[in-house]
C-alpha positions in Angstrom: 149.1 48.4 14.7 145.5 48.6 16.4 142.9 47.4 14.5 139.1 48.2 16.0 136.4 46.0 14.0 132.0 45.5 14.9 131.0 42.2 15.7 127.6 40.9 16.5 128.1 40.2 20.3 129.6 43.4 21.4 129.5 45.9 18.5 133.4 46.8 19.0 136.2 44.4 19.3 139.8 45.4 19.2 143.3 43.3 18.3 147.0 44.7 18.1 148.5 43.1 15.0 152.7 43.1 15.3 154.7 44.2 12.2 157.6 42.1 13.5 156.3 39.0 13.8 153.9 37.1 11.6 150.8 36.2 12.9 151.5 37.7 16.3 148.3 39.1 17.8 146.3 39.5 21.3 143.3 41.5 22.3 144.2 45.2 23.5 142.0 47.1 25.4 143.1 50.5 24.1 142.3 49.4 20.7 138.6 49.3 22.7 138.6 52.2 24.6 137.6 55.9 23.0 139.7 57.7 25.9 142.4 55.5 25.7 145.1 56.2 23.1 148.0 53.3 22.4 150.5 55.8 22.9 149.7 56.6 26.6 152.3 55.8 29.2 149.7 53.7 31.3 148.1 51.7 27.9 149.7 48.4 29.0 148.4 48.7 32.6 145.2 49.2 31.2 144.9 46.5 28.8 146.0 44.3 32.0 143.7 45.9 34.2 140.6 45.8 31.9 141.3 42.5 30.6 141.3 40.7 33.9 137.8 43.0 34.7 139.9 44.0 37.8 138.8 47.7 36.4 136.4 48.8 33.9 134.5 52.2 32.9 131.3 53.7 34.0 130.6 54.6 30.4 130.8 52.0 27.9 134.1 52.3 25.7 135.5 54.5 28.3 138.4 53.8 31.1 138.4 57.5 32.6 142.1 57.1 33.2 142.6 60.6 34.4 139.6 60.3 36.8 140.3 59.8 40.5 140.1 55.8 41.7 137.6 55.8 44.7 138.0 54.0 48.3 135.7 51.6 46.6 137.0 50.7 42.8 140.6 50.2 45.2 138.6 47.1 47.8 136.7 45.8 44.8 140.1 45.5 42.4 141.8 44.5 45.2 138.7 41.8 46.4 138.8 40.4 42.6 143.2 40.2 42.8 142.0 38.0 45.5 140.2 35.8 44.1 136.7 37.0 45.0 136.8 35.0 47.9 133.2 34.9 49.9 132.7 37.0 52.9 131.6 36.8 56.3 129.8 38.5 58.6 128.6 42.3 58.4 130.0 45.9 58.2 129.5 48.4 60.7 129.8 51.0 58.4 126.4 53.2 58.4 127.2 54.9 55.0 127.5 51.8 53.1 124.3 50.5 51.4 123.3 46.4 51.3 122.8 46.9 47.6 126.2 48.8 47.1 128.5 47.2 43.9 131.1 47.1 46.5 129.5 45.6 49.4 130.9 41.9 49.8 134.8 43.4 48.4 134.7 45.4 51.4 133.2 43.0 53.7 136.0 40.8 53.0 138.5 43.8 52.7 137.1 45.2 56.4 137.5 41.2 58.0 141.1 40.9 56.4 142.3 44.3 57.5 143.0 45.6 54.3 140.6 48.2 54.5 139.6 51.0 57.2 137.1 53.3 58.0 137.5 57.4 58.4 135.4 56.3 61.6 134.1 53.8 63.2 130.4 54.0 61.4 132.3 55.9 58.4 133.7 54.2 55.5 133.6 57.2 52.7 133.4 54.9 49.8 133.3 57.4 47.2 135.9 59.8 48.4 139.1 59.6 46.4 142.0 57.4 47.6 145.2 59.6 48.9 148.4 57.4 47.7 149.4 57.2 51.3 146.0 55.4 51.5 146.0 53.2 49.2 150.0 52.5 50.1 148.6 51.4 53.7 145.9 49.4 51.4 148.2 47.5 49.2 150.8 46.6 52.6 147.9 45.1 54.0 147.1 42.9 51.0 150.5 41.5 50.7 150.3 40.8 53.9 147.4 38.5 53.6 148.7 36.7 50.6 152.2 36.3 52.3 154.0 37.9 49.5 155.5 41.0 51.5 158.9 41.5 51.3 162.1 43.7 53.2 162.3 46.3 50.9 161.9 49.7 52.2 162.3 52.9 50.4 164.0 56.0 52.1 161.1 58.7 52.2 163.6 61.3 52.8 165.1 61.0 49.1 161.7 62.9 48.2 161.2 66.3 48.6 157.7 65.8 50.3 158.9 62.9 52.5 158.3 64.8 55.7 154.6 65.0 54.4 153.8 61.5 54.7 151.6 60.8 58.1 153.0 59.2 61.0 150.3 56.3 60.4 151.4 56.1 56.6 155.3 56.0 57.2 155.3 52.6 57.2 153.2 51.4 54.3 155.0 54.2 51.8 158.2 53.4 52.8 157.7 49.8 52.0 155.6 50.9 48.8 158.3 52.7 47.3 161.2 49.7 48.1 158.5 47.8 46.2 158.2 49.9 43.3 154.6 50.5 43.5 154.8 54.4 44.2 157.1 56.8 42.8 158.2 60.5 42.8 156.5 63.1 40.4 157.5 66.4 39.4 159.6 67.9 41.7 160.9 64.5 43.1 157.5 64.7 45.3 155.8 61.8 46.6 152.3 63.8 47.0 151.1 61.6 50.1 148.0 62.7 50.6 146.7 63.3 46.9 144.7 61.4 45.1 145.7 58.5 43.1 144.7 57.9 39.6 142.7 55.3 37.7 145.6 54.8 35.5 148.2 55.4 38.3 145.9 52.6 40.2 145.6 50.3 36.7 149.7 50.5 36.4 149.7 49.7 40.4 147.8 46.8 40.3 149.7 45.7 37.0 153.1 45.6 39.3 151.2 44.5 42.3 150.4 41.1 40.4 153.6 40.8 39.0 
């Protein structure tokens, strides 16, 4: 049962009250979030995500779930995982702003490795993240916190497994023995199209275990 009540700090506040066990209750984002229905596959992920401000909204009350997750929102969730460790040095990205939100996430994400420009001078924060992407992303991550492990998924169990760049092979592979990505319709992987924020919410979810 979601229960969604006004209080004087934040207007909205929202608790899921169980019907099997008395007394049993724990803050739930989706009882928060207008766009965000309980019954929705990726509700869990997003109470995770939201609750541990790893992801939030541009519109207050909103998640956006079927939006696309950005190169950006991907280094910052990622940076905060992490610990929000402080970051050294500069980028040499020329399309990234001082004053961006995402500044010192990618700093730290560009001297760890776990992120890469398009170019050189080009980060392309805004663009949407292709799963093969953010697969080669999330490698490098475990990577850095030592948590990698053998598993590797057979690519050519997917219809679309032939689609996956040469650069990418890797990373998806051992995304998919992880359990991080999986087939759609089809049994398609879809490389190289974009990821969504719930698809990224439910990653991150799995990501931390």
């Amino acid at each position: 049962v979601y229960v969604t009540a006004a209080d004087y700090a934040s207007n909205t506040t929202g608790r899921a009250f169980s019907l099997t066990g008395v007394g049993e209750e724990h803050l739930c984002a989706t009882a928060l979030l207008t766009d965000v229905e309980p019954e929705a596959w990726y509700h869990e992920a997003v109470d995770y995500a939201y609750t541990q401000g790893l992801m939030e909204g541009s519109d207050p009350l909103t998640f956006q779930p079927d939006d696309g997750a950005t190169r950006a929102q991907v280094v910052y969730s990622l940076y905060l995982l992490a610990g929000a460790p402080e970051p050294e040095g500069d980028l040499p990205f020329t399309d990234v702003p001082r004053n961006a939100w995402y500044y010192d996430a990618l700093c730290w994400a560009w001297e760890n490795g776990v992120a890469q420009g398009y170019s050189g001078t080009f980060f392309g924060a805004m663009a949407p993240v292709q799963r093969q992407q953010l697969a080669a992303m999330l490698q490098r991550f475990a990577a850095l916190t030592e948590e990698t492990a053998d598993a590797r998924g057979d690519l050519s169990a997917f219809s679309d497994g032939d689609a996956v760049s040469p650069w990418a092979q890797e990373a998806m592979a051992w995304a998919v023995g992880e359990g991080l990505l999986s087939g759609g319709s089809g049994g398609r992987l879809s490389p190289q199209s974009a990821t969504t924020r719930a698809e990224l919410a439910q990653i991150l979810m799995n990501l931390a275990g």
